[in-house]
C-alpha positions in Angstrom: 73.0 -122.0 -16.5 70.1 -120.2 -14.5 67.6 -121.5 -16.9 69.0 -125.0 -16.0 67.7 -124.7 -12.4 64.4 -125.0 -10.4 62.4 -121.6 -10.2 62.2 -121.2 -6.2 60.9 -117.8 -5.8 59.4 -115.1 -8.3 56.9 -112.2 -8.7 55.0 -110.3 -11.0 54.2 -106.8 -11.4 55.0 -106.5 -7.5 54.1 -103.1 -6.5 54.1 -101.2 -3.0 52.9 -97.7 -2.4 53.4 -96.0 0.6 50.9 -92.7 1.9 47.9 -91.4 0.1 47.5 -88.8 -2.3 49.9 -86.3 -3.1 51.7 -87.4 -0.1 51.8 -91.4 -1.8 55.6 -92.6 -2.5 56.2 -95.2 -4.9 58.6 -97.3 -3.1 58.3 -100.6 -5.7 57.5 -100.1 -9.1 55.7 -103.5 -11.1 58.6 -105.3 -10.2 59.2 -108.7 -11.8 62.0 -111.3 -10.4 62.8 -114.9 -11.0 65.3 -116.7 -8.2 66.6 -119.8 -9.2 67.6 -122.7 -6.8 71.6 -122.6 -5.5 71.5 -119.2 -7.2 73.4 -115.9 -5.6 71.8 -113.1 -6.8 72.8 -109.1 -5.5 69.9 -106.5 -5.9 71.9 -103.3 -5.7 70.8 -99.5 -5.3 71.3 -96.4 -3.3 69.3 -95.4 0.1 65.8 -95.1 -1.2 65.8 -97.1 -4.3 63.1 -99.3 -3.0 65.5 -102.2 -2.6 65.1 -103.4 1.4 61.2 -102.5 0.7 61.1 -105.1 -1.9 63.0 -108.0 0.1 60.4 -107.4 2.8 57.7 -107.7 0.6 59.1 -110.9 -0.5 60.1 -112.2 3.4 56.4 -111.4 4.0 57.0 -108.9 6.6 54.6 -106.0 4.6 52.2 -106.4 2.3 52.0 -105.7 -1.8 50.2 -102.8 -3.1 49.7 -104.8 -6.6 51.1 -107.8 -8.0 51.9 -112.0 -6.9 54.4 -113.6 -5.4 55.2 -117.4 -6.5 57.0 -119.6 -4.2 58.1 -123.0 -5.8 55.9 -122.1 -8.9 52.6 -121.7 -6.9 50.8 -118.4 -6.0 52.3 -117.7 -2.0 50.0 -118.2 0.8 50.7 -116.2 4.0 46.8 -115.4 5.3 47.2 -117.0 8.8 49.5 -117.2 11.2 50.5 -120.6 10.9 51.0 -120.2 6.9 53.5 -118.0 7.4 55.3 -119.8 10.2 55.4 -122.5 7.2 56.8 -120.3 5.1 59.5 -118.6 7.4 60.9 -122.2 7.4 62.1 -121.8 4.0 62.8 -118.4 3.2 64.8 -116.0 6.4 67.0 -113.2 6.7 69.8 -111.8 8.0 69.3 -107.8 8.4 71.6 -104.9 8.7 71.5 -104.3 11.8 71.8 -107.1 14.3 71.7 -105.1 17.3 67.4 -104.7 16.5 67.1 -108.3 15.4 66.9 -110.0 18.4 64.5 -110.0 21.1 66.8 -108.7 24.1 65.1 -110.9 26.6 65.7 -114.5 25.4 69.0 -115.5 26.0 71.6 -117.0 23.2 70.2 -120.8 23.7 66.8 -119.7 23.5 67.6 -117.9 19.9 69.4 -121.0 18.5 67.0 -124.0 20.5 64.0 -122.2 18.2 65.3 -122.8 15.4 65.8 -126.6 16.3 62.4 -126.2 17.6 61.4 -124.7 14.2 62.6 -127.7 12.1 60.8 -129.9 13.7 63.6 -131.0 16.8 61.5 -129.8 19.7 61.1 -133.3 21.5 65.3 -134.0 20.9 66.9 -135.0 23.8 69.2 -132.4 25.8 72.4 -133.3 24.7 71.4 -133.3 21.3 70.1 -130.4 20.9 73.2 -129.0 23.0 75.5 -131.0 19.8 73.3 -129.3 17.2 74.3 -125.4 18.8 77.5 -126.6 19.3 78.3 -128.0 15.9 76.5 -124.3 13.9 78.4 -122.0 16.5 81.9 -123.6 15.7 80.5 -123.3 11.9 80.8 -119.2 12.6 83.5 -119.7 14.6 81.8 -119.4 18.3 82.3 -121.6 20.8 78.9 -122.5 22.2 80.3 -122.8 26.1 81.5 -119.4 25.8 77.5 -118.5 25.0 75.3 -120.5 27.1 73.0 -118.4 29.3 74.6 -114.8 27.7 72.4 -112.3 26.0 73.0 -111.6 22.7 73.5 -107.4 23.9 76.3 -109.3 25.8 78.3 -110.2 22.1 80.0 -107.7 20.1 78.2 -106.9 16.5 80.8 -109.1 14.5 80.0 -112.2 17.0 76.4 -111.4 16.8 76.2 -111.5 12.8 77.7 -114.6 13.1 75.0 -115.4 15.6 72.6 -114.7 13.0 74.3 -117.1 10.6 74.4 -119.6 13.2 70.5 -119.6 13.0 70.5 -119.9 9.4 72.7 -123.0 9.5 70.4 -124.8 12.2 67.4 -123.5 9.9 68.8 -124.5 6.7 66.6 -122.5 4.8 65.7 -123.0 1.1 66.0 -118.7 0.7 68.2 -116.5 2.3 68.0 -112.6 1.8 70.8 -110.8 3.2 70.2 -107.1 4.1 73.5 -105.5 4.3 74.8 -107.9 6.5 78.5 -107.3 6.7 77.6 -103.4 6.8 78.3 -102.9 10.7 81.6 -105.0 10.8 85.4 -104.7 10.3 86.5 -106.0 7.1 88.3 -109.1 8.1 85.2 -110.2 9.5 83.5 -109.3 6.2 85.4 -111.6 4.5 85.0 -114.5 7.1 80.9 -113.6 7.1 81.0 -113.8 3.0 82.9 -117.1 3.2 81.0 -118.8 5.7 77.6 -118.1 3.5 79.0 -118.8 0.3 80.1 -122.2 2.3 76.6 -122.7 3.7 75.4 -122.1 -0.1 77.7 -124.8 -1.5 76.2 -127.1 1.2 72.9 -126.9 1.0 71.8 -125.7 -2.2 70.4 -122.4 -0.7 69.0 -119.3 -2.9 71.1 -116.5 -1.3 70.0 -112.7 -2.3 72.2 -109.7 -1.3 70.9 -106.8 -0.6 73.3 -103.8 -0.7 74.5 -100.7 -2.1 78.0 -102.2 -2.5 78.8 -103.2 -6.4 82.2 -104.6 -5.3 80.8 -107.2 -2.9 78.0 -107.9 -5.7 80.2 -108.5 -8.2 82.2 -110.6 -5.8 79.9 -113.1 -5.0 77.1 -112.8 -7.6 75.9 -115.2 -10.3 73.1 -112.5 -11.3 72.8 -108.6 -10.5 69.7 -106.6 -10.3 70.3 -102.7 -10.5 67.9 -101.1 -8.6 67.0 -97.5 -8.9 63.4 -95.3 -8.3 61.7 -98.8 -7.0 62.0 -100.2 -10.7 64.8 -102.6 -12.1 67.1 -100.7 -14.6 69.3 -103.5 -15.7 70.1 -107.2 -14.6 71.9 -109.7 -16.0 75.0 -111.9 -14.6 77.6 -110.1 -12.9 80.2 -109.8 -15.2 78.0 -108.4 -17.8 76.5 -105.6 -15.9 79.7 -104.5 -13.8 81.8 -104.9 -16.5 79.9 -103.7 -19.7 76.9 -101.6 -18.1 74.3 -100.0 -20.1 72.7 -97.9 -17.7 73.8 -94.9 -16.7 72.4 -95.2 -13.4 75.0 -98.4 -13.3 77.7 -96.4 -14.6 77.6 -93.7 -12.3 77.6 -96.2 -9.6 80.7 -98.0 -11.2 82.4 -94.3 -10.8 81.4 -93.3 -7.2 83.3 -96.7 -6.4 86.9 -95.6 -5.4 90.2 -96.9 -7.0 93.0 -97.0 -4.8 95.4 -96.5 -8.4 92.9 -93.2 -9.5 92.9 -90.0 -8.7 89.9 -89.8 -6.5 86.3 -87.6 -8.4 84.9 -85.9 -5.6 82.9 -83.5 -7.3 79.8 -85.4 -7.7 79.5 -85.5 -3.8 
């Protein structure tokens, strides 16, 4: 069904080494990845397994050791400024930890008025631009009024990832990588979170990549999963085939450190 879609984002051989010498770490190992359009994907590994390295790599936020990255089938571009503020239209993120992803001197409105500013609604009357962070804070279940002129230290971390979603649906991006991003919360607001992306995905046709260590949640909302161990993929395929018949072993043991409320819990692999 993949194979059906547009190719929106992919690499080859992508490769990132950190340090020198015998000190060097081999975060991402010749990585190759293909994202299709409308497509949720889960990359999934432990702390360490090069994962959150490799989405940053594809964000643009650090560079590549080795290898390309192809956005809508051409070789990317990011070599000034204003190339990558092009790009950042079309691919953003939502990270772990929300409490270090916002500038703690700009106020709620400014957060949300530049991402109306950012597609291109800078010169929008007032009111309109009031209606436009009105209408994506009710979307996460905010009321804007309650907002206006607040800093975003002022909101709790469960009303501040929805603040980050609240971007996303002004930005309407054609990627979205999410980082964890239900991590930090309770988990009735984890499922409210997971519904209101999935909902944004259905909408707008928008290529959404969880990062995580959680193979429940990937198998949950995933079309295709990527199991990520040593900065190198070890398996992929779509969700029900790698959860539910995995190859690996790496996968396997994963499956097993999982705990089943109806098991008698293994705790001596911890």
């Amino acid at each position: 069904m993949a194979n059906e879609k547009r190719l929106c984002l992919s690499t080859s051989g992508l490769t990132k080494v950190f340090g020198f010498g015998q000190s060097k770490t081999l975060a991402v190992d010749h990585v190759d990845l293909n994202l299709y359009e409308g497509e949720v994907v889960s990359i999934v590994g432990e702390s360490g397994s090069g994962k959150t390295t490799l989405a940053k790599m594809l964000l643009g936020l650090i560079s590549s050791t080795e290898g390309d990255v192809y956005f809508q089938g051409k070789k990317r571009d990011i070599s000034t400024q204003r190339k990558k503020q092009e790009y950042w239209k079309n691919i953003q993120a939502i990270f772990q930890d929300p409490f270090s992803s916002y500038n703690i001197f700009n106020k709620i409105d400014a957060v949300l008025l530049d991402c109306i500013r950012m597609r291109g609604g800078g010169n929008l009357p007032r009111e309109k631009k009031v209606e436009l962070m009105t209408e994506a804070c009710s979307f996460v279940n905010l009321k804007f009024e309650e907002l206006t002129n607040k800093y975003p230290f002022e909101l709790s971390g469960g009303q501040m990832q929805r603040l980050m979603i609240a971007r996303i649906f002004l930005l309407k991006p054609k990627i979205l990588f999410a980082d964890e991003p239900t991590s930090m919360i309770d988990a009735c607001s984890r499922a409210t979170i997971l519904d209101e992306l999935m909902q944004l995905r259905n909408e707008t046709g928008m290529t959404i990549i969880f990062i995580t260590h959680d193979i429940g949640l990937a198998y949950f909302v995933s079309d295709s999963v990527y199991i990520m161990e040593h900065g190198k993929f070890v398996e992929s395929g779509s969700a029900d085939e790698v959860i539910l018949s995995p190859r690996n072993p790496y996968t396997k043991r994963l499956l097993n450190d999982v705990p089943k409320i109806y098991e008698e819990w293994d705790l001596s692999t911890v």
